[in-house]
LUMNU-749752 format. One record per residue (C-alpha): residue number from 1; x, y, z. Coordinates in steps of 0.1 Angstrom, whole numbers, plus 2048, in hexadecimal, padded with zeros to 3 digits. Layout:
! residues N
(NUM, (X, Y, Z))
...
END
This chain:
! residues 330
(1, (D61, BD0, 185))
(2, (D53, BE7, 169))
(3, (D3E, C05, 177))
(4, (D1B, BF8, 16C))
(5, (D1D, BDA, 186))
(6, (D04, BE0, 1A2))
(7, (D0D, BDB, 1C6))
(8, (CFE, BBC, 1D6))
(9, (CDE, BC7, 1EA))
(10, (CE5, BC0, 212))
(11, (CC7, BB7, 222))
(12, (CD4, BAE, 249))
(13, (CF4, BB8, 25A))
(14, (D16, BA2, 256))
(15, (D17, B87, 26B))
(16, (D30, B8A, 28C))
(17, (D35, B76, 2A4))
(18, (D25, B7D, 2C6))
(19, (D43, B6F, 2D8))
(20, (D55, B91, 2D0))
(21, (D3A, BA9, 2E2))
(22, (D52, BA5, 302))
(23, (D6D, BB3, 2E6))
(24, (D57, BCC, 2DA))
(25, (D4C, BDB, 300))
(26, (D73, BE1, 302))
(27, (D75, BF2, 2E0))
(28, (D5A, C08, 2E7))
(29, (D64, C0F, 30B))
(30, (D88, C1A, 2FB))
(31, (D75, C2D, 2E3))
(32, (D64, C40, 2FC))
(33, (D81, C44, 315))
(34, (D95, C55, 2F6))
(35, (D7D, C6B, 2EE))
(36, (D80, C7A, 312))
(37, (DA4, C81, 30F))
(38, (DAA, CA2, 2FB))
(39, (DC0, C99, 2DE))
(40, (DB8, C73, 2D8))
(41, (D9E, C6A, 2BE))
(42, (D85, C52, 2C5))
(43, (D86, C49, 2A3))
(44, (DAB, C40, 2A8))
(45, (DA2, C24, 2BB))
(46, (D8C, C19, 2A4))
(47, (D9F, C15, 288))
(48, (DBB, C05, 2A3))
(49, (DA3, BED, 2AF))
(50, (D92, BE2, 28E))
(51, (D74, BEF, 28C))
(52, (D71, C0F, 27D))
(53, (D65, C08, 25A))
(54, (D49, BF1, 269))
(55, (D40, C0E, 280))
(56, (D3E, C29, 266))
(57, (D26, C0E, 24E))
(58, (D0F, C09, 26A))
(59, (D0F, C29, 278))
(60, (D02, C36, 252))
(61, (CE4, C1A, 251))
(62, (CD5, C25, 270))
(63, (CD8, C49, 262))
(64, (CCC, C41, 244))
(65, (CB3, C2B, 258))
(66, (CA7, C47, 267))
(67, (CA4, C5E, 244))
(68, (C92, C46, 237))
(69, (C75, C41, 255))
(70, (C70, C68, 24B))
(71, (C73, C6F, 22B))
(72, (C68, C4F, 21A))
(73, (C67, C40, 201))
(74, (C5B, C1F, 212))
(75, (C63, C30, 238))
(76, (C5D, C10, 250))
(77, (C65, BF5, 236))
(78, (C88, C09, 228))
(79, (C92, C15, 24B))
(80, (C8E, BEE, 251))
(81, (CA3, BE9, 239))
(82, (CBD, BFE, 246))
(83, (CBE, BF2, 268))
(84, (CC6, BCB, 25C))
(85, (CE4, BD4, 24E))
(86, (CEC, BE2, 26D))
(87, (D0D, BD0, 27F))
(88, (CF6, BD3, 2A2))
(89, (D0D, BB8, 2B2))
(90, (D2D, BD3, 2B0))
(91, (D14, BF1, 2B1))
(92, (D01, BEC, 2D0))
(93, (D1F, BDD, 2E7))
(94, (D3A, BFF, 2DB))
(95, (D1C, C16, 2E0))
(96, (D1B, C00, 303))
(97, (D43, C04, 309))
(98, (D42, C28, 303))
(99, (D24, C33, 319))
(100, (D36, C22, 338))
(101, (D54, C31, 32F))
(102, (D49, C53, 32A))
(103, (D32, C4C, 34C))
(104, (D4F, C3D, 360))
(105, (D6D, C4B, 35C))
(106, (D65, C6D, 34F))
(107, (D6F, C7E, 371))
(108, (D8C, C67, 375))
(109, (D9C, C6B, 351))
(110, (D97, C91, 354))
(111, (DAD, C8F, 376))
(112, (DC9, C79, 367))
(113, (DC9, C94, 349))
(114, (DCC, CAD, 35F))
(115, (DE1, CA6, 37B))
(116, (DFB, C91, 367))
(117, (DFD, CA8, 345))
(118, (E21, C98, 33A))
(119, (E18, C75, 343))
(120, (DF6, C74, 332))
(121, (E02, C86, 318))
(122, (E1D, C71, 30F))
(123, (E09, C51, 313))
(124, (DF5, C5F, 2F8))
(125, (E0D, C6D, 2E1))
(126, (E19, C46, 2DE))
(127, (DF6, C3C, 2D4))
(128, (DEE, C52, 2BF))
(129, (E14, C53, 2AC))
(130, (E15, C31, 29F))
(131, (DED, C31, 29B))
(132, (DF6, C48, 281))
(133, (E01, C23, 269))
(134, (DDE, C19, 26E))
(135, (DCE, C2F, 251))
(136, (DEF, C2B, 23E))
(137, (DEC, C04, 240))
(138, (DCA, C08, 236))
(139, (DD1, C1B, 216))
(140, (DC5, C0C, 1F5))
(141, (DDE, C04, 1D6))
(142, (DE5, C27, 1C6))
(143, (DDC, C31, 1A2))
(144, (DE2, C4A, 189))
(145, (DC6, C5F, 197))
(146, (DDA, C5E, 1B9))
(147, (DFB, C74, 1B1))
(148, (E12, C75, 1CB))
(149, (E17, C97, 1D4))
(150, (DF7, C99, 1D4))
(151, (DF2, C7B, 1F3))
(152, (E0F, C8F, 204))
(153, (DFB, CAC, 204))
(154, (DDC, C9A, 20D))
(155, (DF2, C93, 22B))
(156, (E05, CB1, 22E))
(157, (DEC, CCD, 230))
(158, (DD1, CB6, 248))
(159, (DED, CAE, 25F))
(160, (DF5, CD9, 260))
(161, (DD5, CE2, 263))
(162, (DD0, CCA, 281))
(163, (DEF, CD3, 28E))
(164, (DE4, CFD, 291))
(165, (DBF, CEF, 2A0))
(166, (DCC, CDE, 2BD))
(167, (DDF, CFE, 2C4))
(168, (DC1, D14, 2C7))
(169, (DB4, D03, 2EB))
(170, (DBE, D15, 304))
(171, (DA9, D05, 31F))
(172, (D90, D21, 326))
(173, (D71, D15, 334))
(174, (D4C, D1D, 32F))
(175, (D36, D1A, 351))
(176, (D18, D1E, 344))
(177, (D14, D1E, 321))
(178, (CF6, D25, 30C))
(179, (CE6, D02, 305))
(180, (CE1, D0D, 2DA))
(181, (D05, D0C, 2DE))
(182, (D08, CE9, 2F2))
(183, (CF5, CDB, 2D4))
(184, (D0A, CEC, 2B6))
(185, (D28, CE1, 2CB))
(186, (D21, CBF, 2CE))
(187, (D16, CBB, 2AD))
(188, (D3A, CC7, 29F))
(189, (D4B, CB0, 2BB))
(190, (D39, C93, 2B6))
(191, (D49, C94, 28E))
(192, (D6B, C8F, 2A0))
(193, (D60, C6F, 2AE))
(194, (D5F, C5F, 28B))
(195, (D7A, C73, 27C))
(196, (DA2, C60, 287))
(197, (DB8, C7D, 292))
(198, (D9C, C95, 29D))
(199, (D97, C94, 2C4))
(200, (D74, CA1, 2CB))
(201, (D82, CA9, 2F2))
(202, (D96, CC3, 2E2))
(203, (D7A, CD1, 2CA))
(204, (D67, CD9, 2EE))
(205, (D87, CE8, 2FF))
(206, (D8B, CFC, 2DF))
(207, (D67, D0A, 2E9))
(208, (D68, D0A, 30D))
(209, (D53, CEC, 314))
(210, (D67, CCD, 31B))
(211, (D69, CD3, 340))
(212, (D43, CDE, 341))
(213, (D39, CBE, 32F))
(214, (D4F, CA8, 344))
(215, (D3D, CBB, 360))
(216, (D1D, CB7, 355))
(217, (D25, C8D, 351))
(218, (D2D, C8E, 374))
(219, (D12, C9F, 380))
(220, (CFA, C8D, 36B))
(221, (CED, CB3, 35C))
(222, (CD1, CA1, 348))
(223, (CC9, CBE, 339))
(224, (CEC, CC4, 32C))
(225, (CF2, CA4, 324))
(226, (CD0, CA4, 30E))
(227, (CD4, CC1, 2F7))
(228, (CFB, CB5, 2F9))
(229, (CED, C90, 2EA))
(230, (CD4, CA1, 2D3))
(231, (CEF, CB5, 2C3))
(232, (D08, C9C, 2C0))
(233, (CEA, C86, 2AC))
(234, (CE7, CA0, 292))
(235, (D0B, CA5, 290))
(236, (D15, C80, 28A))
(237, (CF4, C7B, 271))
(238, (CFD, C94, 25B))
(239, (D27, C86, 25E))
(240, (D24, C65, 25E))
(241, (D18, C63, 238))
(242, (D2F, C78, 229))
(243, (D47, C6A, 23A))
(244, (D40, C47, 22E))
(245, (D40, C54, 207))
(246, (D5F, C5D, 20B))
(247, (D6D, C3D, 219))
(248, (D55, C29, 201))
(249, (D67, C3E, 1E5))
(250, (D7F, C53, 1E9))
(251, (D92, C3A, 206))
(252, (DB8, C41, 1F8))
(253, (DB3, C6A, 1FD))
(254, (D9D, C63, 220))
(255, (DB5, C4D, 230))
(256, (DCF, C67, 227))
(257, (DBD, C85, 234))
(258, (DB5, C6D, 254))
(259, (DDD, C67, 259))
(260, (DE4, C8D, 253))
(261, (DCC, C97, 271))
(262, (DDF, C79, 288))
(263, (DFD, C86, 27E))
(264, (DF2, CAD, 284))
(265, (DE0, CA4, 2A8))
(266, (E02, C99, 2B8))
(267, (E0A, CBC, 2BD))
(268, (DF0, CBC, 2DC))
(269, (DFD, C9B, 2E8))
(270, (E23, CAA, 2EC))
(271, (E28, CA2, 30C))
(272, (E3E, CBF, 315))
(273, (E29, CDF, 311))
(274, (E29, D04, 322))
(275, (E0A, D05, 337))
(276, (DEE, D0F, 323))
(277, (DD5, D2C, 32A))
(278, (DB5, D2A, 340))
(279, (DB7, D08, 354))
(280, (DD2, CFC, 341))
(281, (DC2, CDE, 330))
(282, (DC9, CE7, 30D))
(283, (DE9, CE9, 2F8))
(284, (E01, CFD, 305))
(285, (E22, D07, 2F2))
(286, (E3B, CEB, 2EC))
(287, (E59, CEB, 2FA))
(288, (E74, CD6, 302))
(289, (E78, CB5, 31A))
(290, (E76, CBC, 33F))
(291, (E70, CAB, 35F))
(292, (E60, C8F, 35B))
(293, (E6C, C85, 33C))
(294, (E72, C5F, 342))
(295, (E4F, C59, 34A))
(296, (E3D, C6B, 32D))
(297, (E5A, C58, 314))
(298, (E56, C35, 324))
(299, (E2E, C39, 321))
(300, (E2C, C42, 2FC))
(301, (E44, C24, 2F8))
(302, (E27, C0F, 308))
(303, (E0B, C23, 2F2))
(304, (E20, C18, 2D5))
(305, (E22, BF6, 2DF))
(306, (DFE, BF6, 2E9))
(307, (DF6, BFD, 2C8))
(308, (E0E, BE6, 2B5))
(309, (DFF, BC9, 2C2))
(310, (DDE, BD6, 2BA))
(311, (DE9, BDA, 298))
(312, (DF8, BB5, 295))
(313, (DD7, BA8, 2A2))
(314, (DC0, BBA, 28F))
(315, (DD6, BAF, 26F))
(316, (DD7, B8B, 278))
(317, (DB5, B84, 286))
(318, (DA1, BA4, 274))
(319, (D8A, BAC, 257))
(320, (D9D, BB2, 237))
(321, (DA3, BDA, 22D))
(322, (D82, BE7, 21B))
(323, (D87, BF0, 1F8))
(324, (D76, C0F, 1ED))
(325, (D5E, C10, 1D0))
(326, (D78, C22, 1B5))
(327, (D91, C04, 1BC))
(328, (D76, BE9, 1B7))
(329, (D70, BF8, 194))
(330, (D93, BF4, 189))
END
């Protein structure tokens, strides 16, 4: 495809089917159960379970949907526009999934994480590990522009950088923070729900807020909750675009950088780990296997299993991998 072709003007959303909204609740409720647990990624699970190119398109026409409606040109008839290209049949049942999750078990998966650190840990560590082919499998041919020394270091250096984060939580908490800094916080964390590899649980421990936020879901803080959601909105509409240009064309270096921050995050998932400062909910210093050590071994078997299968099915019954714009040129 030479450069000059022009893309094909969309002008509704993709067809899907409506049968898989049951499918989709689930996604979007594992979405949102991830993104409670410090360490896991909700966009992990979406790029386990399928959907996470489809979620980053539609995510970007209702931003640009709502650009549009206020700055023109054309505001009601462009932001129109946007919104039929909008995948609302996968949009509307995750965002469904993920509001009962976070609403449900928010109290219950803080509890698990806290009183059973090796087992949790472990179950996640499995998840996340062989997650980590997802992005790889997903990986566009390689050409000459694509060296590889430099893909391992597109690797290399996220997965390090990742790697010293998740060691800076200590687990200090926050009681009651200043609400300018709810919002900037939440609009920082919120990025780690789209990014694979970046847990926005931990990007709240790091700042003393996970526990406060979990607290304030429980208690149902409006207040908290509002400037919390109002921050998070700004965050993810200034994200969600950039990060779609770079999957749209730059998708071999992304994917990388994506697998280098999976890789990185599994040094928070360790299930053995010195107990951690403050309440003892953030990475701690690794050590060495102790008691239990069956359990947190047996469960990231089952994680890795768990995602395996995910894998096969996606492959079999899934969307074929989206090719970026530079690989559609050559």
């Amino acid at each position: 495809m030479s450069n000059s072709t022009a893309e094909p003007s969309e002008t509704q959303s993709p067809a899907r089917s409506k049968a898989l909204i049951p499918l989709d609740l689930l996604r979007g409720f594992l979405i949102g159960s991830a993104e409670l647990v410090p360490g896991v990624s909700g966009g992990t699970i979406a790029l386990v379970t399928g959907i996470y190119d489809q979620l980053i398109d539609s995510a970007a026409h209702v931003v640009g949907a709502a650009k549009t409606l206020i700055t023109g040109p054309n505001r009601v008839k462009g932001a129109l526009s946007e919104l039929r290209r909008t995948d609302w049949f996968l949009i509307i049942p995750a965002l469904l999934g993920m509001a009962t999750a976070v609403l449900t078990i928010a109290g219950v998966m803080e509890s698990f994480v806290s009183s059973n650190p090796e087992l949790s840990r472990g179950l996640f560590f499995g998840l996340v590990a062989a997650s980590i082919a997802v992005p790889l499998q997903m990986l566009p041919r390689r050409t000459a522009r694509q060296p590889v020394i430099g893909g391992v270091l597109a690797l290399a250096i996220p997965a390090a950088l990742a790697f010293w984060m998740t060691g800076l939580a200590g687990g200090a908490n926050i009681e009651n923070p200043p609400l300018i800094a709810v919002f900037f916080a939440a609009s920082v964390a919120i990025c780690a729900l789209v990014v694979p590899g970046v847990s926005g649980s931990f990007l709240l421990l790091a700042v003393g807020l996970y526990s406060t936020t979990l607290g304030a879901v429980s208690d149902r803080d409006f207040v908290y909750l509002g400037v919390f959601g109002l921050g998070a909105v700004l965050g993810l509409a200034v994200f969600v675009n950039i990060l779609r240009y770079l999957l749209s064309n730059h998708r071999w270096w992304t994917l990388l950088v994506m697998a280098g921050l999976m890789l990185g995050s599994l040094r928070a998932l360790w299930p053995w780990q010195a107990a951690a400062e403050g309440e003892g909910k953030g990475a701690g210093d690794l050590v060495g296997p102790y008691d239990p050590t069956m359990g947190p071994i047996l469960l990231a078997l089952l994680g890795a299993v768990v995602v395996v299968i995910l894998i096969v099915v996606e492959s079999k019954f899934g969307s074929k991998p989206k090719q970026s714009r530079s690989d559609q040129r050559r």
